[in-house]
C-alpha positions as CSV (number, residue, x, y, z in Angstrom):
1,X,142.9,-28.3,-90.1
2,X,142.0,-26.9,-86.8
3,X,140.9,-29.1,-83.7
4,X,138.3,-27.4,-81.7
5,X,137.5,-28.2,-78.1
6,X,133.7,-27.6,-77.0
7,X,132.2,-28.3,-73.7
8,X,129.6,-30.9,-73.6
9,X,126.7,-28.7,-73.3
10,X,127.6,-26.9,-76.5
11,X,128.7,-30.3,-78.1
12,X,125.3,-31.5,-77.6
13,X,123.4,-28.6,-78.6
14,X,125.6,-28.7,-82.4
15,X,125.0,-32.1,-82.8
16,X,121.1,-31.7,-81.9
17,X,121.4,-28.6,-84.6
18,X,123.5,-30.2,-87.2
19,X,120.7,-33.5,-86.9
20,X,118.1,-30.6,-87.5
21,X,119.8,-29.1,-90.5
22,X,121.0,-32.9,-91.9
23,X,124.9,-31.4,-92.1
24,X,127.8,-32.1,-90.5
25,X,128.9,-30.3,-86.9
26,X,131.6,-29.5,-88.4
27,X,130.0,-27.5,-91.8
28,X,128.1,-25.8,-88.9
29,X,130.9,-24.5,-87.3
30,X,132.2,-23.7,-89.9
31,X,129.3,-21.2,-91.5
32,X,129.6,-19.5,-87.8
33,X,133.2,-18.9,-87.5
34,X,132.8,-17.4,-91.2
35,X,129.6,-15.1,-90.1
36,X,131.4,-13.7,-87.2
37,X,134.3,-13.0,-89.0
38,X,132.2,-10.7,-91.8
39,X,130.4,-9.2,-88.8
40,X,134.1,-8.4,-86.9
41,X,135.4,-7.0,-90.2
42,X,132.4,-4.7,-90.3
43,X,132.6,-3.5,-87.2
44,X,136.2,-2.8,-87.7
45,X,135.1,-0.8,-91.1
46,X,132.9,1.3,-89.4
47,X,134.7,1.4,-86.3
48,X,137.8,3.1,-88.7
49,X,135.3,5.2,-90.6
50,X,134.2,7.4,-87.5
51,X,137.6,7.3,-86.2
52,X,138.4,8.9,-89.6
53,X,135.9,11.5,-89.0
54,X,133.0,9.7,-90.8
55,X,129.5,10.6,-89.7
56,X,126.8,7.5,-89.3
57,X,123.9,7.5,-91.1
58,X,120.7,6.6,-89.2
59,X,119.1,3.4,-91.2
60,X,116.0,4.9,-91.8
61,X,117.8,7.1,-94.3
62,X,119.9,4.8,-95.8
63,X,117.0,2.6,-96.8
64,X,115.2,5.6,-98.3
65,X,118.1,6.6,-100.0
66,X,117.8,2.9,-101.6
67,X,114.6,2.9,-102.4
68,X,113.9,0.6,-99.4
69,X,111.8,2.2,-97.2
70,X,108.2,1.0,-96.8
């Protein structure tokens, strides 16, 4: 278990959310911790892949190469 500590501005403004959403602060919290821990662990990916020498590919290609483009 892990005790967070959250001013009362932000306290207030997941309590107002979790209301909104009928879940707990807590389930909240924890979808957000999880979401910016996939988003740091892509940036890490990529961040190692051009270190590596990769080369980025501009989106508009990627979603053509997907059949996404439209």
């Amino acid at each position: 278990m892990l005790e967070v500590k959250l001013s009362e501005e932000l306290g207030d403004a997941l309590e107002r959310q979790a209301r909104r959403q009928r879940v707990r602060p807590s389930t909240l919290v924890h979808r957000a911790v999880e979401s910016y821990l996939e988003e740091l662990a892509d940036y890490q990916a990529v961040k190692h892949a051009l270190r590596s020498g990769g080369k980025p590919i501009p989106w508009a290609d990627v979603k053509r190469r997907h059949g996404l483009a439209g």
